[in-house]
C-alpha positions in Angstrom: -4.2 46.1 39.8 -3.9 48.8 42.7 -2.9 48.5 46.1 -2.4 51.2 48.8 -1.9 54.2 46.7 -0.4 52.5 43.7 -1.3 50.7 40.7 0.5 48.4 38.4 0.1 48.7 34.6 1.2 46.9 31.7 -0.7 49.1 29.3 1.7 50.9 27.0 -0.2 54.2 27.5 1.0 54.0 31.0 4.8 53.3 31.1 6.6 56.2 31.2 10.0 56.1 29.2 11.4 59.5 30.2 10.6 58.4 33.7 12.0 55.0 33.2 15.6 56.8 31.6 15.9 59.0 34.5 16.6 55.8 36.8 18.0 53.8 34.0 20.8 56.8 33.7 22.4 56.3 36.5 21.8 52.0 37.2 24.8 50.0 37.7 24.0 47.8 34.0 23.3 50.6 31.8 24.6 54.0 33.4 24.9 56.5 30.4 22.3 55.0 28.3 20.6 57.3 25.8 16.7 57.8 25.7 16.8 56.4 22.4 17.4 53.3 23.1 15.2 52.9 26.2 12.1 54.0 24.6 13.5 50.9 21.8 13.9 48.5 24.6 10.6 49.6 26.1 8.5 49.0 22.2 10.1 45.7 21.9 9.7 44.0 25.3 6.6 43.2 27.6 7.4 46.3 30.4 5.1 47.1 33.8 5.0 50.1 35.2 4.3 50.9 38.9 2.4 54.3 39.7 1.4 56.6 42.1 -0.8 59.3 42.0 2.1 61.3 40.9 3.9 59.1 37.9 5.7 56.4 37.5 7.5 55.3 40.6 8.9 51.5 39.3 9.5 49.7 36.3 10.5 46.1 35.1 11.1 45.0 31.3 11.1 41.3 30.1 12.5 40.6 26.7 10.8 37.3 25.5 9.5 35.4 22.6 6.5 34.6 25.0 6.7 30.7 24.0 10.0 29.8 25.4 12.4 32.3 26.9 12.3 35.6 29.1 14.6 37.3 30.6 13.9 39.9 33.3 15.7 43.0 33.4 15.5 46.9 34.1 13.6 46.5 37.5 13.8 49.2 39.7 11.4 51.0 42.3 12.8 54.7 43.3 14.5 54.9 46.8 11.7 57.2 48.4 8.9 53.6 48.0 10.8 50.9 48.9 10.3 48.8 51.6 6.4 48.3 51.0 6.7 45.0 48.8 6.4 46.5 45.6 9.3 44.9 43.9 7.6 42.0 44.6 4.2 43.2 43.8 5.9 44.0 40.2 7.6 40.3 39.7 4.4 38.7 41.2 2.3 40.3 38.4 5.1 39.8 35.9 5.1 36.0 36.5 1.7 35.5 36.3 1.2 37.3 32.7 -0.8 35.0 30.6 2.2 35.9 27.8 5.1 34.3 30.4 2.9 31.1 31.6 4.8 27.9 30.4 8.4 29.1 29.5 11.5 26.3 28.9 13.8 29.4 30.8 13.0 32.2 32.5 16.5 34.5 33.4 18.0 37.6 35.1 21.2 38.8 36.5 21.5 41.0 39.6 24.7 42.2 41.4 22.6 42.6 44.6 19.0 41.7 44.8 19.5 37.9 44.6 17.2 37.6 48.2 14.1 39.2 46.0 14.5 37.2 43.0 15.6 33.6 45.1 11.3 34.0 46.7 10.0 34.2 43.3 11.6 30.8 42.2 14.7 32.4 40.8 18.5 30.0 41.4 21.6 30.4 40.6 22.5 29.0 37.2 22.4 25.2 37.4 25.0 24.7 35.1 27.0 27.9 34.7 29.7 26.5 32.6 27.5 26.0 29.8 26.1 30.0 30.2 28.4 32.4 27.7 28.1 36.2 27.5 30.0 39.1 26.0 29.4 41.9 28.5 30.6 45.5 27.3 31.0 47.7 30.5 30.6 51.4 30.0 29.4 51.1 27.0 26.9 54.0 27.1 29.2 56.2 28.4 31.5 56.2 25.8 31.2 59.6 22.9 
């Protein structure tokens, strides 16, 4: 899939996890996180990887059983190429893998993006009460 200079991949070959950690580093949900366990997160999850002629610019993971349940997470798209649609490029393509078609739930948590997520079909938790989590801030940044 390309479009104006960019091209989205989910071909393994093609996502970058050095590129993918150098963002991840320094997000909000997993500042501090080693390499190690990105390039683990990245072999166990369906990932897409937005690139320009110069690397990977944008990334999204989606843990999933690909029967049931997903949950979208790790999406970014660096600072200098946003603003041309791309997020949305990324979860278009995302939701329309054949691997995610048909899914009882379909999750994600953001602190600030809830306007991109909300035109994609994404809600606030219907019934929040029934949602539990343990949450570990920091965790990554701990020796």
């Amino acid at each position: 899939m390309e479009r104006d200079g960019y091209r989205l991949s989910f071909a393994p070959a093609d996502i970058d996890a050095v590129a993918a950690h150098a963002f991840l580093i320094r997000a909000y949900w997993c500042e501090g996180i080693p390499l190690a366990l990105i390039e683990r997160a990245i072999a166990n999850s369906l990932c897409i990887a937005l690139r320009d002629d110069q690397g990977q610019v944008g990334f999204a993971r989606v843990v999933t059983d690909r029967t049931t349940f997903a949950y979208l997470c790790d999406v970014y798209v660096l600072d200098a190429h946003r603003g041309r649609g791309l997020a949305t490029w990324m979860i278009e393509a995302l939701l329309a893998h054949a691997d995610l078609q048909g899914l009882r739930r379909f999750m994600l948590f953001t602190r600030d993006a809830h306007a991109l997520y909300s035109g994609h079909g994404f809600a606030p938790l219907a019934t929040p009460q029934r949602g539990m989590e343990i949450v570990r801030p920091g965790l990554y940044l701990k020796p």
